[in-house]
Structure formats: structure tokens, C-alpha cells
N, C-alpha and C positions, 0 to 999 in steps of 0.2 A: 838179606842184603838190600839193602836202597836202592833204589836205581838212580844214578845221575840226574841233577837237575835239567832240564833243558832250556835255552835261550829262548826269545820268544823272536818270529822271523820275521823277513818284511812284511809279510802277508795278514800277519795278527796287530800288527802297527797298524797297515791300511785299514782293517776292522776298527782300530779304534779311533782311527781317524775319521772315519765315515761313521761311525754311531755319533760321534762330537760334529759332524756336521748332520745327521736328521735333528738331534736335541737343540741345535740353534735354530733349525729351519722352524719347527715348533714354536721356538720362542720367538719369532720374528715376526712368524703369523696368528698370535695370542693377541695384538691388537690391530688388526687389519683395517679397520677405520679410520684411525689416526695416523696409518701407515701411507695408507692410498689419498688423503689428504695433503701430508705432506709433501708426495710426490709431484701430485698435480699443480701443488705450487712454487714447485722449482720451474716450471714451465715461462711463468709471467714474465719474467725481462726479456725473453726472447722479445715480446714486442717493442720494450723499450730498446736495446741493443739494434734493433732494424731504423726505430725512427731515429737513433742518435747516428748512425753511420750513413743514413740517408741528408740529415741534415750534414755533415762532415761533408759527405762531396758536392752537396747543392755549395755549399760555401768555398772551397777551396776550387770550383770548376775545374777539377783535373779527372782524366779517364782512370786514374790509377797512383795507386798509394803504395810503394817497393814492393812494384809488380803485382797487388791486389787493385781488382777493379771493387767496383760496389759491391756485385755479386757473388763475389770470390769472399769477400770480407766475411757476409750473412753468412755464407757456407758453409768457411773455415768455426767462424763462431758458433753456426749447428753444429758441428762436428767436434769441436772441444768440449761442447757440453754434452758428447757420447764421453769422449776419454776421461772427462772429469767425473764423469757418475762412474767410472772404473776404477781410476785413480787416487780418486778422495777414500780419505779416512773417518769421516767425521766421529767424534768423541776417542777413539781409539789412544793418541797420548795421554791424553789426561785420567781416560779409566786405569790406563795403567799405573802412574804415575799416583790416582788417588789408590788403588787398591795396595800400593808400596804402605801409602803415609798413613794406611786404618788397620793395614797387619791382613787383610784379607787375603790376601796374595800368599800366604802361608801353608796354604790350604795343598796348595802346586809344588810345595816343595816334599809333601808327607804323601800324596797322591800318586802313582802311575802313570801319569797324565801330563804330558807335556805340555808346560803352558804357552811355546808358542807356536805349535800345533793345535792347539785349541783357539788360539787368537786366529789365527790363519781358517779355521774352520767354519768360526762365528762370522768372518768377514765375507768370505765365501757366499756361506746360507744368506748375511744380506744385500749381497749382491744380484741372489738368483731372485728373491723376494722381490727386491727391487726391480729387475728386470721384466718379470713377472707382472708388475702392477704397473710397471711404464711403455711396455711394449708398445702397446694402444696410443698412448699420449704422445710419443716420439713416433710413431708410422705416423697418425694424424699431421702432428706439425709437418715432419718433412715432404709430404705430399702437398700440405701447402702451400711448402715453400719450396715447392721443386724445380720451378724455374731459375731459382739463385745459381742451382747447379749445375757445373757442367756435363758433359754425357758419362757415363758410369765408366771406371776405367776399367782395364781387363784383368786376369783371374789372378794372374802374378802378384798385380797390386793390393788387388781386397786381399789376398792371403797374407801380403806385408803388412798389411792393416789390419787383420784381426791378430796377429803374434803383437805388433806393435802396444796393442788393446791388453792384451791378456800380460803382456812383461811391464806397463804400466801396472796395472793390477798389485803385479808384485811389488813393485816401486815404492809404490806409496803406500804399501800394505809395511817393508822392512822397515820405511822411511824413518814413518810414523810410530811401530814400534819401538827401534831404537831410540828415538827420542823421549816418547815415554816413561823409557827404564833409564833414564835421566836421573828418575826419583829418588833412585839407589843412592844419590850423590846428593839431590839436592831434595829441599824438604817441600819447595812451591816451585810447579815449574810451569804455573801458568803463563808466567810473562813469558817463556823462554818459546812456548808453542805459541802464543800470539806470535812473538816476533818471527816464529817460522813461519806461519802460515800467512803473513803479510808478505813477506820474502817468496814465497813459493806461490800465491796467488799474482804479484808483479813478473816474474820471471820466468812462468812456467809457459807464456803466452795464452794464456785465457781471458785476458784483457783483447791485446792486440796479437799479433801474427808479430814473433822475435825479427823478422826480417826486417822490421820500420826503425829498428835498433842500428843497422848498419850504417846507416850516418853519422851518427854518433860520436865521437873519437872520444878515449881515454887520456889521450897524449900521452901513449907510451908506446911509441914506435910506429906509430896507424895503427894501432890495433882498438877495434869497435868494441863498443859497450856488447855488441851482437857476439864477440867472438869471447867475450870473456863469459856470458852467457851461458852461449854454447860446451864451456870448459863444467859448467855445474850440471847436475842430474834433473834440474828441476822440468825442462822446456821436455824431457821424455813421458809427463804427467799433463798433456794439454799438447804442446805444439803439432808435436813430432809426429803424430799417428793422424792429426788431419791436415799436416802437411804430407805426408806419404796420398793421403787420397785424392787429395785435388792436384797434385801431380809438381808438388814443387819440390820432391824430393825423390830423385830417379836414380836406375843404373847404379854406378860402384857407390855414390853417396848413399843411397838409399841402405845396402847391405851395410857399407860402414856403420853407419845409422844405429840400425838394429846390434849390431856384435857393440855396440859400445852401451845402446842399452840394456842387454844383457850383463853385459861387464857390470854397469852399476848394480844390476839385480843381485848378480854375484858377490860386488863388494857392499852393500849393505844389508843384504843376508847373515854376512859373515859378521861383521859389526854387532849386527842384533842379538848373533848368538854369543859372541863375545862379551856384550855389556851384560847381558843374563847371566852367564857364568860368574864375571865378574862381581857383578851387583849381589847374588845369591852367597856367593865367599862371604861377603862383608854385612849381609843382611841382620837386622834383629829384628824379629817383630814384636807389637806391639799391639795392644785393644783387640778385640774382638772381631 
């Protein structure tokens, strides 16, 4: 007599979740020269970024820009470039999207192997990679530039700030995929990620701080260009985690904050697995 097959449980999932992220981390550190290169030249506009907002208030003589002083500005702007090396995807839509249009992606559907569990693994590993290689280069600067900043706030905060960090993470980990598996539908979807990533580089406040948006008006009822913003996912991938630190988002804002960036995490999770299913029903592949 047979014996019943058996399910496989959470625990043999986590296994193969964690073998798919040591095989990325592998692959991440296969070229570590070209790695650590890269990194240390996302560095350089930090200098530019200082002289252009220095020049801004030599020229406007004002102590303050909606509620940013000079040094609040450089701060905020260190601090978006922690949540943007969190939050960014870089190549993530478009690998997708090409592995749809060359048939590769065929492979995940014959496999054991969830493919966006595995996407989410790979992103992971070069995250830690990255971290890994930038630690150094980010203590450096910010000790630099420590005077920009104000005094460290208390424990409350930095733990709203590292959740903040890590549900970015997810953000624009579901974002990005979603958009990706676009390809299911469409055959080139590079215009479509430019035009997001123009859109989500302007809104997300990584330029400036969304609060210099409230003067704004739309002319629909007072309601600011800031608050229509505010209504998108994007300003939770840049703004929102270094405005928690420099204290310009406190008390019940601060929780609202977070439960509504969670909510996006939530609803574009969902999405993602949606258009995968979706996309996979109607799939044919093709080439090699």
C-alpha cells in the first residue's frame, strides 16, 4: 500500500527560499570589482546636491524653505539616498518584462520554484551586497557631514525609521515587479518604465522634501499639488522614512504614516500576484 503523498510545509518553502537567496548572494559577489565601483559612484552628487542648495539660499536669503533650513535640506537629502539604495529596483522591470518577450521566464512555470519568491530573493541578496560594500562609504560621508544634522532622535523614532526602510524595501520591490509583468500584455514596455520612473523619481521627494509642494494649488477646492501626492505610494520610497528622522513626521501622523505604508505594501503585493497569475493563464512562449 502507498503511503499518502505529503504537502510540503512552511518550513521546506523557507528552505527553498533561503537556498534562492545564498545562489543570488553568489552571484552578486562573482564580480565584486565592478560592484564596489559602482557603488562608490553613486556617492558623487552628494557634492553637487550641497553646492546647489547652498547656492539656493545664498540667493533667496531666506533662513528656511517650508520649514527646511539649509541644513535640514543636506540631511534630508543624505537620508533619501539611504531609503533610495532600499527602495530602488534598478533593472528589476525590464528583466522581467525581457525574460516574458525571449520565452525565458518559461522555465518558472515547469520549475518548483516560485518566481516571485525568487525575484524577491535576488533583490534581497543585492541589497545585503550592497550594504555590505557601502557601509564604509555612507559612515564616511555622514560623519562628514554631521554637522547638517540635528541631534539623534530617540529610540521610538530610529525604530519608526528602520520599519519605514524595510516596508520601502517592499515597495518598490512589488512596485517594480508588477510593472514588469506588464510584458504579459504588452510586447516593449520600456517607454512605460521610463515614464514610471520619471514619475516616481519627481514625486517620491528625492529631488526635494514633498512639503515645498504645498503651495501649490491644483484649483480644486485648495487642495495642494502636496496632498494629491500624498494620495500616491511613491513619497513612501524616498520621503517619508527621512522625514520620520529629522522629526517632521511625529505622534498619530507618524503611525498613520506607516499603516498606510504598509497598506500599499499590502495592495501591491496583491497586484503583483495577480498580474502573475493573470499573465501566466494567457502566456505563450516563445525562443529559447
Amino acid at each position: 500500500m502507498t503511503a499518502p503523498a505529503t504537502r510540503p510545509g512552511p518550513l521546506h518553502g523557507f528552505r527553498v527560499w533561503w537556498t534562492m537567496l545564498a545562489i543570488s548572494l553568489e552571484e552578486r559577489l562573482a564580480y565584486r570589482g565592478d560592484f564596489m565601483l559602482g557603488t562608490a559612484m553613486r556617492f558623487l552628487p552628494i557634492v553637487t546636491q550641497i553646492f546647489l542648495w547652498t547656492a539656493v539660499f545664498t540667493a533667496t536669503s531666506r533662513p528656511d524653505i517650508a520649514g527646511y533650513s539649509q541644513n535640514d535640506i543636506v540631511a534630508y537629502y543624505l537620508l533619501t539616498m539611504v531609503t533610495r539604495a532600499f527602495s530602488s529596483m534598478p533593472g528589476l522591470a525590464g528583466g522581467i518584462s525581457r525574460s516574458i518577450r525571449d520565452g525565458s521566464i518559461k522555465k518558472y512555470l515547469v520549475q518548483p520554484v516560485d518566481y516571485v519568491a525568487f525575484l524577491l530573493a535576488a533583490r534581497v541578496a543585492h541589497k545585503l551586497v550592497y550594504y555590505a560594500v557601502a557601509i564604509l562609504p555612507f559612515a564616511a560621508v555622514f560623519w562628514l557631514c554631521r554637522g547638517f544634522f540635528p541631534p539623534a532622535p530617540d529610540a521610538a523614532t530610529i525604530a519608526a525609521f528602520l520599519l519605514a526602510l524595510v516596508l520601502s524595501f517592499l515597495l518598490g520591490f512589488f512596485m517594480e515587479a508588477t510593472l514588469g509583468m506588464l510584458g504579459f500584455w504588452v510586447l516593449e514596455t520600456s517607454s512605460i518604465v521610463f515614464a514610471y520612473m520619471l514619475v516616481q523619481y519627481l514625486l517620491s521627494g528625492h529631488m526635494f522634501p514633498i512639503d515645498m509642494l504645498a503651495g501649490i494649488p491644483t484649483g480644486i477646492g485648495g487642495v495642494s499639488v502636496a496632498d494629491v501626492v500624498r494620495w500616491l505610494p511613491f513619497e513612501f520610497t524616498a520621503y517619508f522614512p527621512a522625514a520620520v528622522w529629522l522629526g517632521k513626521v511625529q505622534g498619530p501622523a507618524l503611525v498613520r504614516g506607516l499603516a498606510i505604508e504598509a497598506a500599499w505594501v499590502v495592495v501591491m503585493a496583491v497586484a503583483c500576484r495577480v498580474a502573475w497569475w493573470r499573465g501566466t493563464r494567457r502566456y505563450a512562449a516563445f525562443g529559447g
